[in-house]
C-alpha atoms as one frame of an Amber mdcrd trajectory, in Angstrom:
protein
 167.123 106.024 120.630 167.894 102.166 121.423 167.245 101.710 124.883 169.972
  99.783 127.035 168.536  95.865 127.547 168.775  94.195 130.930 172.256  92.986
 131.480 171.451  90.321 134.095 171.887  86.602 134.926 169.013  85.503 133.089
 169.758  87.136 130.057 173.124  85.554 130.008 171.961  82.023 130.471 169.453
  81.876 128.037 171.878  83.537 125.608 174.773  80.917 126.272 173.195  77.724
 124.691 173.621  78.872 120.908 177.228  79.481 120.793 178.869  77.829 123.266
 179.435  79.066 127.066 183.131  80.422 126.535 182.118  82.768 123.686 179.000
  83.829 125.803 181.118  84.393 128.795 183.405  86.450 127.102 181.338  88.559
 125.204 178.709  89.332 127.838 181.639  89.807 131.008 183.236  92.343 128.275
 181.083  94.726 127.086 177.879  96.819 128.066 175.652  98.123 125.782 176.541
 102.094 125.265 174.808 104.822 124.306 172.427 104.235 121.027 172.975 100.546
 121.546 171.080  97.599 123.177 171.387  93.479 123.020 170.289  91.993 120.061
 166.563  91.101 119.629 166.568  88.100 117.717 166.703  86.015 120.442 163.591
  87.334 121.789 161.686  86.913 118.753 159.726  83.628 117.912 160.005  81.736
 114.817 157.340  83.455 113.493 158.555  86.510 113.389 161.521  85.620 111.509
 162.278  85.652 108.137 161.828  82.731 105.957 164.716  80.115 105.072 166.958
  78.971 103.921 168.261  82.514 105.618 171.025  84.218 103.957 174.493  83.480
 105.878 175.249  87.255 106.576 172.333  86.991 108.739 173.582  87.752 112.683
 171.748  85.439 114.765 174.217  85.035 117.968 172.706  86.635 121.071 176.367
  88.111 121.859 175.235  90.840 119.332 175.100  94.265 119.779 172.483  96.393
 117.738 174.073  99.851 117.715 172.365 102.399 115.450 173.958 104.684 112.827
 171.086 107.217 112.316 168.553 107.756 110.394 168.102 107.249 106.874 164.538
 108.351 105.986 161.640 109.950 107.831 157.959 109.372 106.768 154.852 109.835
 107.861 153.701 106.857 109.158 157.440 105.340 109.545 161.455 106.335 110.227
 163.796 104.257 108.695 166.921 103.708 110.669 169.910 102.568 110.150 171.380
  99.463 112.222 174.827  97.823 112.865 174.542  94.214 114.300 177.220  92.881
 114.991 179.647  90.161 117.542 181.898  92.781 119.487 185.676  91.690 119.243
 184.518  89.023 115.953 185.946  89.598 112.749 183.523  91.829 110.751 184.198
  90.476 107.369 183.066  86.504 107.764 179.484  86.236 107.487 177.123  85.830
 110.643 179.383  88.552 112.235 178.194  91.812 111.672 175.715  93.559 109.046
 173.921  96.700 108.216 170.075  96.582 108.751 167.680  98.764 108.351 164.617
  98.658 110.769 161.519 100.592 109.914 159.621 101.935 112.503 156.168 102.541
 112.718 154.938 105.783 114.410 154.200 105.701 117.550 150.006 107.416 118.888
 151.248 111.147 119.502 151.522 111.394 116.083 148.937 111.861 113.287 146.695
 108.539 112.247 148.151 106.385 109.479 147.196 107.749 105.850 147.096 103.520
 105.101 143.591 103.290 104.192 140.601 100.384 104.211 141.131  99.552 100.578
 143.920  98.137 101.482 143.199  96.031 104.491 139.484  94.751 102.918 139.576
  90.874 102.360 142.317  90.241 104.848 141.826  88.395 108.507 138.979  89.336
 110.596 140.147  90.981 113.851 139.007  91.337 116.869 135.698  93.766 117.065
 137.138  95.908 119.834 140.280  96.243 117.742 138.242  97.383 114.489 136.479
  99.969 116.506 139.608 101.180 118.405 140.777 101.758 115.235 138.039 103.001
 113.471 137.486 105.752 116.332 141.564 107.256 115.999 141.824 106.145 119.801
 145.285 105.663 121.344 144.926 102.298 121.749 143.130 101.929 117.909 146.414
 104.170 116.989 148.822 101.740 118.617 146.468  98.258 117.241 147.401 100.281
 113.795 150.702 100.538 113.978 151.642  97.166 115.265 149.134  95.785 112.517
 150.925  97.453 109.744 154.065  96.264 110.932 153.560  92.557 110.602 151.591
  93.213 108.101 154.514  94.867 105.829 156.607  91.858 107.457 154.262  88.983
 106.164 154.682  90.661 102.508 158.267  90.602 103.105 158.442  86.885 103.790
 156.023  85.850 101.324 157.620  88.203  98.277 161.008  86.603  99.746 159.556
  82.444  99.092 158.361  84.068  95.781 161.563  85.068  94.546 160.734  87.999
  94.272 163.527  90.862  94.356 163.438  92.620  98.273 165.039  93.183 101.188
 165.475  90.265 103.158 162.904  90.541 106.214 164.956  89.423 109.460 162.386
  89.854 112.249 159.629  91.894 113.410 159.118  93.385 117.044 156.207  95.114
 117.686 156.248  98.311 115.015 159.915  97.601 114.172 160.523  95.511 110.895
 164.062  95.044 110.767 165.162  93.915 107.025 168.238  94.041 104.805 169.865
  97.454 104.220 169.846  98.012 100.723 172.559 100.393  99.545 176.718 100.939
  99.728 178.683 101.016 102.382 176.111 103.674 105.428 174.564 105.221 101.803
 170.677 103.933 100.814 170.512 102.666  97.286 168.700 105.453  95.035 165.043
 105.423  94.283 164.375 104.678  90.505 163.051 108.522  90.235 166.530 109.388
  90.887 168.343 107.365  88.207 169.929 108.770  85.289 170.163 105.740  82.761
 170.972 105.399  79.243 168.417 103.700  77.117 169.563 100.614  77.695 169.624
 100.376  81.111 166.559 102.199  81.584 165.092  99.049  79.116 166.495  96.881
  81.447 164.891  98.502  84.409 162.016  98.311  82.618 161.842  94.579  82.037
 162.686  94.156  85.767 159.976  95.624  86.967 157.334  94.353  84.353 158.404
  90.741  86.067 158.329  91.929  89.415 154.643  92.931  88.667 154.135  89.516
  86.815 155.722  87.596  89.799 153.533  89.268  91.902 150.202  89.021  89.415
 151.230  84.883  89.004 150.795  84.575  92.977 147.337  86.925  93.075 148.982
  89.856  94.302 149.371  93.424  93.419 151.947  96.046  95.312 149.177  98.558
  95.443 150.805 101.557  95.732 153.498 101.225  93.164 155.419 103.687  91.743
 159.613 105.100  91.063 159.388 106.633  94.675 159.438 103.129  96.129 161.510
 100.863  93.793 165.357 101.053  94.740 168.171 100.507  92.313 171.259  98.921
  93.862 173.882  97.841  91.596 171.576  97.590  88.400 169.288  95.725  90.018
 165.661  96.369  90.989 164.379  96.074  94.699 160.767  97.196  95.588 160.359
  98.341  99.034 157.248  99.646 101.132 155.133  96.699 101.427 152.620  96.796
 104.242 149.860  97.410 101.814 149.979  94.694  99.149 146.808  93.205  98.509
 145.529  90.358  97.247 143.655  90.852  93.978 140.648  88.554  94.236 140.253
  88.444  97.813 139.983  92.671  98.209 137.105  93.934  96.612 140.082  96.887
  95.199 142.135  94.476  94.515 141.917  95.056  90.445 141.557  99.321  91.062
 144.869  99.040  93.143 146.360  96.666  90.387 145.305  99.106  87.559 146.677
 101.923  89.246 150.122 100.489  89.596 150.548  99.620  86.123 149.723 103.530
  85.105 151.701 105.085  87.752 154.784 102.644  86.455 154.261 103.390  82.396
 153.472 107.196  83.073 156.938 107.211  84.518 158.525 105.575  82.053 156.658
 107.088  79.169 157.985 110.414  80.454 161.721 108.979  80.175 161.104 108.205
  76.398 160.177 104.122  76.849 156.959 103.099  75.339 154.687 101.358  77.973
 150.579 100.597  77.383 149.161 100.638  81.139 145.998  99.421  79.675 148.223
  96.764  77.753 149.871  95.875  80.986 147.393  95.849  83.355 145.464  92.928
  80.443 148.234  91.101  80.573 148.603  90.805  84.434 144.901  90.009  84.751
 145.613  86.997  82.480 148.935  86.150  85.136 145.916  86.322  87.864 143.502
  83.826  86.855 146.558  81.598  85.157
């Protein structure tokens, strides 16, 4: 559930100086956060933890906004996916900057199990702190929590950077502690199908083929491999390819698995589409994007 945030004075004046004092007066004198809602977080957040510009202009920035959320969408092991509404109360919905669907993934929180996310993935990144690594190393609560919160920015900083690459995902608006909230990607409430659930003729399937041998390449130009690739985690919305679940991409040179996580990509994407009648070499491919690497 969203919890309620602190209507008071404070809240109100350090809201006011983005929009103007008689919008801010208005909106926060009218309404109180209900059940399943609470006040924007974006103004809480630091520039850091905001996605990269230039920012799209459906993006809802005012501090008058009201998250409210619509339920949830998937539920994972390590993360839920929920839906989110933010939105001006009493502002036209349909011009931009007013309202839009998010979707915030959540990272688990320590009463349940320990993330499956293993060390392959996280070899070759920043050092942290020792008592953090052995926290986490030992499954503690506060290791479990020092996980969670890790994996969050860390699928957050893939987000941003795939974003300044060009490369097609959800637009990452902001990260909070284990909640990465990013662009909904789907129609109307409804999540865009996974690419293991499309029916395509030939050529479309070629087509979503070729878009996701240069999402691989985009990624391969810039050092970087998804890492845990596969249909189950590429989205089709509107004929176009989006990848999602990021927190693990690695870079290729720096992680010593880098090239085994690379490798296994490109055969988990050609077994799949070998099995819907399109040629694809994984051995071929995965050549080719080791070239893209040391281009």
């Amino acid at each position: 559930m969203l919890s309620s945030l602190d209507d008071s004075a404070a809240h109100r004046a350090a809201s006011a100086a983005p929009f103007g004092a008689a919008s801010t007066h208005l909106a926060f004198a009218d309404v109180e956060p209900g059940e399943d809602q609470r006040w924007s977080t974006w103004p809480a957040t630091q520039p850091s933890e905001r996605g990269p510009e230039p920012r799209p202009d459906w993006l809802v920035t005012s501090a008058a906004a009201l998250d409210t959320e619509l339920g949830i969408v998937k539920t994972g092991k390590e993360a839920d996916l929920w839906l989110i509404e933010r939105a001006v109360p009493g502002a036209p919905a349909d011009v931009p900057g007013n309202a839009a669907l998010l979707a915030a993934k959540r990272y688990r929180g320590a009463e349940h199990r320990m993330f499956h996310r293993s060390a392959i993935y996280t070899e070759g990144r920043g050092t942290r702190r020792s008592r953090d690594v052995r926290a986490v190393q030992r499954a503690s609560t506060y290791g479990r929590e020092v996980a969670r919160t890790e994996w969050a920015y860390a699928e957050f900083a893939a987000l941003s950077r795939l974003t300044e690459l060009g490369a097609p995902v959800p637009y990452p608006v902001q990260v909070s502690e284990t909640e990465v909230l990013m662009e909904f990607i789907g129609e109307g409430r409804t999540a865009a199908p996974r690419l293991a659930q499309v029916r395509a003729t030939p050529d479309e399937l070629r087509d979503l083929f070729h878009q996701v041998m240069d999402l691989m390449r985009r990624l391969a130009h810039a050092g970087l491999a998804h890492g845990d690739l596969s249909p189950y985690n590429l989205l089709v919305h509107r004929g176009r390819v989006v990848a999602i679940d990021l927190p693990q991409v690695v870079d290729v040179v720096a992680n010593p698995n880098g090239f085994d996580l690379l490798h296994r990509d490109c055969v988990n994407v050609c077994d799949w589409f070998t099995r819907q009648r399109l040629e694809c070499d994984a051995e071929e491919l995965f050549g080719e994007l080791v070239g893209d690497v040391y281009r």
